[in-house]
C-alpha positions as CSV (number, residue, x, y, z in Angstrom):
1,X,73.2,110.8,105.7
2,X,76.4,109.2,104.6
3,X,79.2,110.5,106.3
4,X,82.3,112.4,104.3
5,X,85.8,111.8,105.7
6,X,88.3,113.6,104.1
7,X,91.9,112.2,103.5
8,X,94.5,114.8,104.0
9,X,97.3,113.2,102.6
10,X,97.7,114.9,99.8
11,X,98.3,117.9,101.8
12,X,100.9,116.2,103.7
13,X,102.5,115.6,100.1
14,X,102.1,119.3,99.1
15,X,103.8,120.3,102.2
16,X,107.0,118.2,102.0
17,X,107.8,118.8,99.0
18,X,108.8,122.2,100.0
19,X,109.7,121.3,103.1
20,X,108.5,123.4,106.2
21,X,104.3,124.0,106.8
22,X,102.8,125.4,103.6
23,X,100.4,124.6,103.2
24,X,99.7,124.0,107.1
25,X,97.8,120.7,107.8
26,X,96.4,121.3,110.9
27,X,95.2,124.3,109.6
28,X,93.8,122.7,107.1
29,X,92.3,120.0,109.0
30,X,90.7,122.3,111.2
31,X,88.8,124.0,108.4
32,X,87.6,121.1,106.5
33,X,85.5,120.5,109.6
34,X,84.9,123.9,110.0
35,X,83.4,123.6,106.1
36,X,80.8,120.4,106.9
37,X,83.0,117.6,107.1
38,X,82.3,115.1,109.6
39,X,85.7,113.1,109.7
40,X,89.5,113.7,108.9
41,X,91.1,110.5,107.3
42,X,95.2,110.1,107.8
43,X,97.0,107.2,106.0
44,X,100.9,107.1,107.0
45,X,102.6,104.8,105.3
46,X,106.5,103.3,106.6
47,X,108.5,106.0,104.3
48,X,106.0,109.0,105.9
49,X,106.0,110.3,102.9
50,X,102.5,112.1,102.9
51,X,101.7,111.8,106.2
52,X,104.6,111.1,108.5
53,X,103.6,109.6,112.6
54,X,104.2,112.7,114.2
55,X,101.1,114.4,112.6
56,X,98.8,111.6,113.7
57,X,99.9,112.5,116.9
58,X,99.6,116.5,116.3
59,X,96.2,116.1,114.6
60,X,94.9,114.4,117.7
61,X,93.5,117.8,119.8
62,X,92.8,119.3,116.6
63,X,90.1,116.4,115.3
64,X,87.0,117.4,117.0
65,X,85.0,115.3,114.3
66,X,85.6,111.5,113.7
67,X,89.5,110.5,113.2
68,X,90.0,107.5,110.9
69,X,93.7,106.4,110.8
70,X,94.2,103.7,107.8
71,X,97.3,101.9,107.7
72,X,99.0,98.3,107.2
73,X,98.7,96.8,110.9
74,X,102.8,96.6,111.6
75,X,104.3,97.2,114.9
76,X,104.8,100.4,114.6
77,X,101.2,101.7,113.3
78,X,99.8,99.4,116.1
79,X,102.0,101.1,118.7
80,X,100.6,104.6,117.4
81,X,97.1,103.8,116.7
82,X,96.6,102.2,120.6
83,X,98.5,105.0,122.0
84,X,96.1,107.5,119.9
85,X,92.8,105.4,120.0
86,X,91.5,107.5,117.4
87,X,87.5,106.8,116.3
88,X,88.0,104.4,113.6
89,X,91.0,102.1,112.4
90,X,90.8,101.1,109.1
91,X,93.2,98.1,108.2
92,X,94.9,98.6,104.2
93,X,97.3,95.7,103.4
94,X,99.7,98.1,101.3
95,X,103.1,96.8,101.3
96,X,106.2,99.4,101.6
97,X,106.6,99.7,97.3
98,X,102.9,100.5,96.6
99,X,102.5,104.2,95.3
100,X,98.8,103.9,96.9
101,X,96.4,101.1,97.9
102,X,95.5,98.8,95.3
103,X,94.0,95.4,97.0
104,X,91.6,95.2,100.0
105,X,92.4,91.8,102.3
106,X,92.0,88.3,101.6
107,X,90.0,87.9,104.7
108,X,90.0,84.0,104.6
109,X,93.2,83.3,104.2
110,X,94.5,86.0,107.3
111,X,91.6,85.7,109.1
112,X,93.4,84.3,112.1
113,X,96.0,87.6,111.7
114,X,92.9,90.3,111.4
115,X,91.1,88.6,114.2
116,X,94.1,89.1,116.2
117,X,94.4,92.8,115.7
118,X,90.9,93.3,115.4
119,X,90.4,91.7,119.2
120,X,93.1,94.4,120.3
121,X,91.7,97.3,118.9
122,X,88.4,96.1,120.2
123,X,90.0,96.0,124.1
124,X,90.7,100.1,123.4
125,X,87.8,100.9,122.4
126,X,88.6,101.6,118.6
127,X,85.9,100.9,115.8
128,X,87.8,98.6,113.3
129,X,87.0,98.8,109.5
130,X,88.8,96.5,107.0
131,X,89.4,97.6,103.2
132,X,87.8,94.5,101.1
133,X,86.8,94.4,97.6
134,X,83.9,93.7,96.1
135,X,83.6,90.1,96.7
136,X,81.1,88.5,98.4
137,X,83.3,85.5,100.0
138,X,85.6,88.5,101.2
139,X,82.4,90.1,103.3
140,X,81.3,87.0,104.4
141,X,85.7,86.2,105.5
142,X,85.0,89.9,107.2
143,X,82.4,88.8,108.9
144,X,84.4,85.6,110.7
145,X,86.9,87.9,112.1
146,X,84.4,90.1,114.1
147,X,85.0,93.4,112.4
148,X,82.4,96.7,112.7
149,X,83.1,97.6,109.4
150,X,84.3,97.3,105.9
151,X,85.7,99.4,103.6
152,X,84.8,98.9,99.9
153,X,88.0,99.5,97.9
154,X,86.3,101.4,94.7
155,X,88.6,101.9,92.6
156,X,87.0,99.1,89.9
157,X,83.6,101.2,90.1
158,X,85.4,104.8,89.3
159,X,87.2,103.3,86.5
160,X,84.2,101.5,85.0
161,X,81.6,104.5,86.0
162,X,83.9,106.9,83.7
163,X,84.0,104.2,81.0
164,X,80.3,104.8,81.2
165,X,79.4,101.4,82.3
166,X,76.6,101.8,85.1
167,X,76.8,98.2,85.9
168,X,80.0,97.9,87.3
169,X,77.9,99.3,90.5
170,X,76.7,95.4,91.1
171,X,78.7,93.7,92.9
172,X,78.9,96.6,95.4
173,X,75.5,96.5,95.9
174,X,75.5,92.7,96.1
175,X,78.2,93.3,98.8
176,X,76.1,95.9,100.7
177,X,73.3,93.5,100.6
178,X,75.4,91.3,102.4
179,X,76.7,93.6,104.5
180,X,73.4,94.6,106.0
181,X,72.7,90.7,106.3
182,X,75.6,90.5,108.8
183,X,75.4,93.6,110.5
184,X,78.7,94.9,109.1
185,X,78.7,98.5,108.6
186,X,79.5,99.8,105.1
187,X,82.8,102.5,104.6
188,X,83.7,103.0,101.0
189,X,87.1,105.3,99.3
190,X,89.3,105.1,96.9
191,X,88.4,107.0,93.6
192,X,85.5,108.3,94.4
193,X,84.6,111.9,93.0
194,X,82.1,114.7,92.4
195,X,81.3,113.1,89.4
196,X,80.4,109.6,91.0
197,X,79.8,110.0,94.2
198,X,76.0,110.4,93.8
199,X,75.0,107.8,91.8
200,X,77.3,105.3,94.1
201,X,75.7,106.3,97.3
202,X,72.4,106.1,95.5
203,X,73.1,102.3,95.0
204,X,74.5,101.4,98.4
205,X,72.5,100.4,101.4
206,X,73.4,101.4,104.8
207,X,76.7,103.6,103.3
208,X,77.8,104.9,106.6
209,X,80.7,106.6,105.2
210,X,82.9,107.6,102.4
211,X,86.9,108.4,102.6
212,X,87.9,110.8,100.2
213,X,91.4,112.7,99.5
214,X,92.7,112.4,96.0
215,X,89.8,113.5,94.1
216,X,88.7,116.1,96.8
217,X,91.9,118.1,96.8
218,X,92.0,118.3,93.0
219,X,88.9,119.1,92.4
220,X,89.2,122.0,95.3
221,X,92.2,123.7,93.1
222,X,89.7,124.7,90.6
223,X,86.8,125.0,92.9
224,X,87.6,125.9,96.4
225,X,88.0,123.3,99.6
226,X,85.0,124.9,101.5
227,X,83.0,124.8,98.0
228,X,84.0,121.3,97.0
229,X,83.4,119.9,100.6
230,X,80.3,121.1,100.6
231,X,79.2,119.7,97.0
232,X,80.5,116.0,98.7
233,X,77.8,116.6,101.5
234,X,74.9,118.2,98.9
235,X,75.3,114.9,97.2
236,X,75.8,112.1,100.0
237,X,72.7,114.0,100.9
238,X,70.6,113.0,98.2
């Protein structure tokens, strides 16, 4: 079964803009692993303004489950994730002005730089995933820096799977393909929903997991979080 992680940044959003803890996010976490969920999925970006550092550090006891911190590999996310050694680090090359992730690496041309950090997360004992789109030269670049995992950055496949294009599912296949070649394990997020996520696990080989916030969280306002978590996991079931 492909495994659901679910982002909780949007909570984190929810919550400051009121200031104080409502909603509570380590109450929250808590029960979305309580509902089925088998990871929680933090991404704090340099202005903390979703998730800020101190709750990577606060959600630490409360992660029973697999934690997957994403973030742009700067000093200070390195500092925290090798202090935390969560399960997984997954490396997003956002820059500071981006509203949320919208390129995975060029893994040729900074292969020496994610072989680097990839080598130190590697002496902790941290799994290592890097976002990549759906480019076969990128998997292949992934590959050469010695890696456990990619993350397929879908945001191309929601947008043409709503259009009602089925084929825009190719060239993440074509990359899975690959994938398996090279013994990289598969990770996909970004976009993904009720209404897709079938039909793209359906055409993946070997998805090991799927990172989901945005969609989740709206979805759960109509529907209920225990309710909509539990749809993700009927589905990545099938």
């Amino acid at each position: 079964m492909t495994k659901l992680s679910v982002n909780i940044n949007k909570i984190a959003t929810l919550r400051n803009s009121r200031g104080g803890n409502t909603p509570n996010l380590l109450q929250v976490a808590k029960d979305i692993q309580d509902f089925g969920a088998q990871g929680i999925t933090i991404h704090p970006r340099p202005d903390e303004r979703h998730i800020r550092y101190q709750d990577a550090y606060d959600l630490k006891p409360i992660v029973h489950t697999e934690y997957n911190i994403e973030g742009n590999p700067i000093k200070k996310f390195m500092d925290m994730v090798l202090e935390l050694k969560p399960t997984q680090v997954t490396l997003v090359p956002d820059s500071n002005e981006v509203l949320t992730s919208n390129a995975g690496w060029n893994t040729i041309s900074n292969k020496d730089f994610l072989t680097e950090i990839i080598s130190e997360l590697h002496k902790n004992n941290i799994r290592t995933s890097i976002f990549v789109d759906p480019n076969l030269k990128m998997i292949e670049g992934a590959n050469a820096t010695g890696t456990d995992r990619i993350e397929l950055y879908t945001e191309e496949f929601a947008k043409q799977y709503a259009l009602g294009n089925k084929n825009g599912i190719q060239p993440y296949t074509e990359c899975a393909i690959l994938a398996n070649e090279l013994h990289i394990g598969i990770n996909a997020g970004h976009d993904l929903s009720l209404e897709n996520i079938a039909f793209f696990k359906q055409n993946i080989p070997g998805l090991l997991e799927v990172s989901i916030g945005h969609a989740l969280i709206s979805e759960s306002l109509y529907l209920g979080l225990d309710n909509v978590v539990n749809m993700y996991l009927h589905r990545l079931k099938e």
